[in-house]
N, C-alpha and C positions, 0 to 999 in steps of 0.2 A: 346396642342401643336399647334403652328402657322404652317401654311402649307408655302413651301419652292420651289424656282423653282432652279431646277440644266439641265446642257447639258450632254446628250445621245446621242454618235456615232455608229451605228451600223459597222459592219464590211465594208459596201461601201462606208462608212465616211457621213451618212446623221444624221442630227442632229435632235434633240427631243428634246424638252423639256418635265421637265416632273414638275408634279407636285407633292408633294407630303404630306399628311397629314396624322391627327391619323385613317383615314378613309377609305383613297383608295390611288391611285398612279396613275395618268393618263397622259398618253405619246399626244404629240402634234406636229404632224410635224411641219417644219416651216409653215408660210405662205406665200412661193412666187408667183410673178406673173408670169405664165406662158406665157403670151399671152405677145411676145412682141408690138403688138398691142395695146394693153391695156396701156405698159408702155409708149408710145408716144402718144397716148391719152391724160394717164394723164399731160405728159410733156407740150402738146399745152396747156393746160388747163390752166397751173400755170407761174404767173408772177416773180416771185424770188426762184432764186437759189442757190448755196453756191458753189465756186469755191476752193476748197484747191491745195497748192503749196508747196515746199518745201524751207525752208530760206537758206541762206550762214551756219547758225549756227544746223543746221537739225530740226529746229520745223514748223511744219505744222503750215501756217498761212492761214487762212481761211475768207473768205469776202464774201456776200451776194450781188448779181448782179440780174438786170434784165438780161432776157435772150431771144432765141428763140429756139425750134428744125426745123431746114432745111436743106431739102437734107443731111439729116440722120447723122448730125453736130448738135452741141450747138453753137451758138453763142452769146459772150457776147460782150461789150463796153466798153467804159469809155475814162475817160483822157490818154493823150499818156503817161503817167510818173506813176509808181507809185511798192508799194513792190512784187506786185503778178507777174505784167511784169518781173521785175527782177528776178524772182523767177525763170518764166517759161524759162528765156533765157539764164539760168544756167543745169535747168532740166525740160524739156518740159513734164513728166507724172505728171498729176494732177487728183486729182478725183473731180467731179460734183456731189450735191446731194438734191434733191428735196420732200421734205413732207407736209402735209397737215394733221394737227391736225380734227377729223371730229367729235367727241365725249368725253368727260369724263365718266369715270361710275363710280358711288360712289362703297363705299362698301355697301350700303343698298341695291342695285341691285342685290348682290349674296347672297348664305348660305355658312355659318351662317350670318345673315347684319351686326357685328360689327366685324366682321374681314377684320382690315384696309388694311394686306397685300393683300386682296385681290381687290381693288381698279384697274382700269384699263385705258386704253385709245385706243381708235379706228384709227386708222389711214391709211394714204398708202404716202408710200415713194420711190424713186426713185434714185440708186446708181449707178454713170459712172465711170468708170475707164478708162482713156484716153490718148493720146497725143496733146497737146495745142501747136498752133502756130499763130501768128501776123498775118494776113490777108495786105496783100499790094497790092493786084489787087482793082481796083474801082469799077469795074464793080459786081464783089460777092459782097464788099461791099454793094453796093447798094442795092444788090438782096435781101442780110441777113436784111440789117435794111431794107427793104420794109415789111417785111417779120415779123418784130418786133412791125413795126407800124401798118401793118394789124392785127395781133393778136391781140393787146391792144389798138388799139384806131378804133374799129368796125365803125365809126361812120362815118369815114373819116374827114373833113375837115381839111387837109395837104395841104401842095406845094408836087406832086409827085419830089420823089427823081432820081436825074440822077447824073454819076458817075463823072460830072464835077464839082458838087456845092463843094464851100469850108467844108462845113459841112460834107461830105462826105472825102474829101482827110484830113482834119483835125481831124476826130475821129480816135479813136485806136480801133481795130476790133479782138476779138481774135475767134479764131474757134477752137473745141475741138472735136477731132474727137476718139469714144468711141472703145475700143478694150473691153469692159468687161461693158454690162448692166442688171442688178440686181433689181426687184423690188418684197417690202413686202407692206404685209397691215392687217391689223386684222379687220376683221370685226364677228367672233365668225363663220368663215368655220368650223373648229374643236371642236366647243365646240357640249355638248350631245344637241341634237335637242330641249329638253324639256327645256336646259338650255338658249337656244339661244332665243328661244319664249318668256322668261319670259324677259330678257335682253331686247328684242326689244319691248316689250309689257313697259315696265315700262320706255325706253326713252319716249313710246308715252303716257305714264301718266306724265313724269316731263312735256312734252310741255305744256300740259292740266294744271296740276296743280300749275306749277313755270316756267311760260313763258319767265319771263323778266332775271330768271338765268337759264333759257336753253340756252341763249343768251348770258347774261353776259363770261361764260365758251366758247366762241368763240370771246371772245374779242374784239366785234363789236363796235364800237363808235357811240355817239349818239342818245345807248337806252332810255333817259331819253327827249327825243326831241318825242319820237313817243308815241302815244295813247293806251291804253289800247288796241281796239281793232287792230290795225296793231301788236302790239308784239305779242297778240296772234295766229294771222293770221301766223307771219313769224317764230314764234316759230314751229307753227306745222307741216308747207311747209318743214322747217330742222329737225324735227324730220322723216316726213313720209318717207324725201329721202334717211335720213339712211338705216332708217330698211327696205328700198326698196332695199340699197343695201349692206344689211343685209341675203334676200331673204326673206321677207317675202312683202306683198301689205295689206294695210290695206281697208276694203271692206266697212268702215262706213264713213259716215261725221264728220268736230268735233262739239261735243266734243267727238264721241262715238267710242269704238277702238275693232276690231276684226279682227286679223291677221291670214293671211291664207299664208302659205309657199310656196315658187315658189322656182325651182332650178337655182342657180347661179354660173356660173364657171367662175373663175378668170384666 
């Protein structure tokens, strides 16, 4: 019998998944992120986001934007015209949603190895539920995109923005301010201890053993440009950071892998 995952609401309404086979049945809280700290962490961190809106005809249309968080707002950009504006100046709640794919796991990572259903992926995502509105002051303008350019272009070499240039009064600005923020992430908090070690032990044998598709599985371009030893080198920097934050540190150099567990609270 293939094992099956179904939702569990206890009487507080908190959910479970459960898993269930011809062997055992094991309950798994969600995994949220408690720390809102943590969830604008990850927000600075990440440059594309997904703005959903609602149409004239009620289907959610959904568009993938750079963004910033400031002054505990999202703010996005773009041309003055377009279906989402429209969207929001019909119905100004929209949701914001943010993730970052960090792992695949085959099925050979678990027992039994050839059961596909149990194939997985590691992630953390981030979910706003909010009210969106057109930014018409220059001045926030300014502040937000300063704020977007310092994020992503650390490097500097810009013209500093100030709230008179045309490029400022000519962008459309929208600022999304969150009434409901939400974040999950799997990285095997819940899985049995002895399960998790073997998971994190055996990303840190694919870096080791299949470098160039520990990478490929991140969809990096221009693996086929770099040297044997640099994919090695960056296969194993992305495997250690996982199972770093994973909770486990690995205590050896590569190629040699002995993981020692540290505690991590999300």
């Amino acid at each position: 019998m293939r094992s099956m995952i179904s939702v569990y609401c206890d009487s507080d309404g908190k959910k479970y998944l459960i898993r269930r086979s011809h062997t055992s049945v094991q309950f798994t809280p969600d995994s949220m992120i408690k720390s809102k700290e943590r969830m604008i962490e990850f927000l600075k961190q990440e440059r594309i986001g997904r703005i959903a809106t609602t149409d004239k005809n009620g289907f959610i249309f959904i568009a993938p934007m750079n963004f910033v968080y400031h002054d505990d707002a999202i703010y996005v950009h773009g041309f003055p015209r377009g279906e989402k504006y429209e969207n929001i100046e019909r119905n100004p709640k929209c949701g914001f949603e943010v993730d970052k794919e960090l792992a695949f796991l085959p099925s050979y990572f678990f027992e039994p190895p050839t059961d596909a259903s149990l194939t997985d992926t590691l992630y953390i995502s981030v979910v706003i539920k909010g009210i969106a509105k057109t930014v018409t002051d220059n001045q926030e303008k300014t502040d937000a995109l300063t704020a977007l350019m310092e994020k992503n272009q650390i490097e500097g070499g810009y013209e500093k923005l100030k709230p008179d240039m045309a490029a400022i009064r000519g962008v459309r600005l929208t600022k999304i301010m969150p009434e409901v923020m939400t974040g999950k992430y799997k990285l095997g908090k819940y899985w049995k201890p002895r399960d998790k070690l073997r998971i994190a032990t055996r990303l840190m044998e694919r870096a080791v053993k299949m470098p160039k598709r520990t990478l490929e599985l991140l969809n990096i371009p221009g693996l086929d440009k770099l040297d044997e030893s640099a994919t090695k080198k960056l296969a194993w920097l992305h495997a250690s950071e996982i199972v770093r934050m994973m909770g486990h540190t690995n205590t050896k150099e590569y190629p040699e892998i002995s993981l020692v567990a540290e505690e991590i609270d999300w």
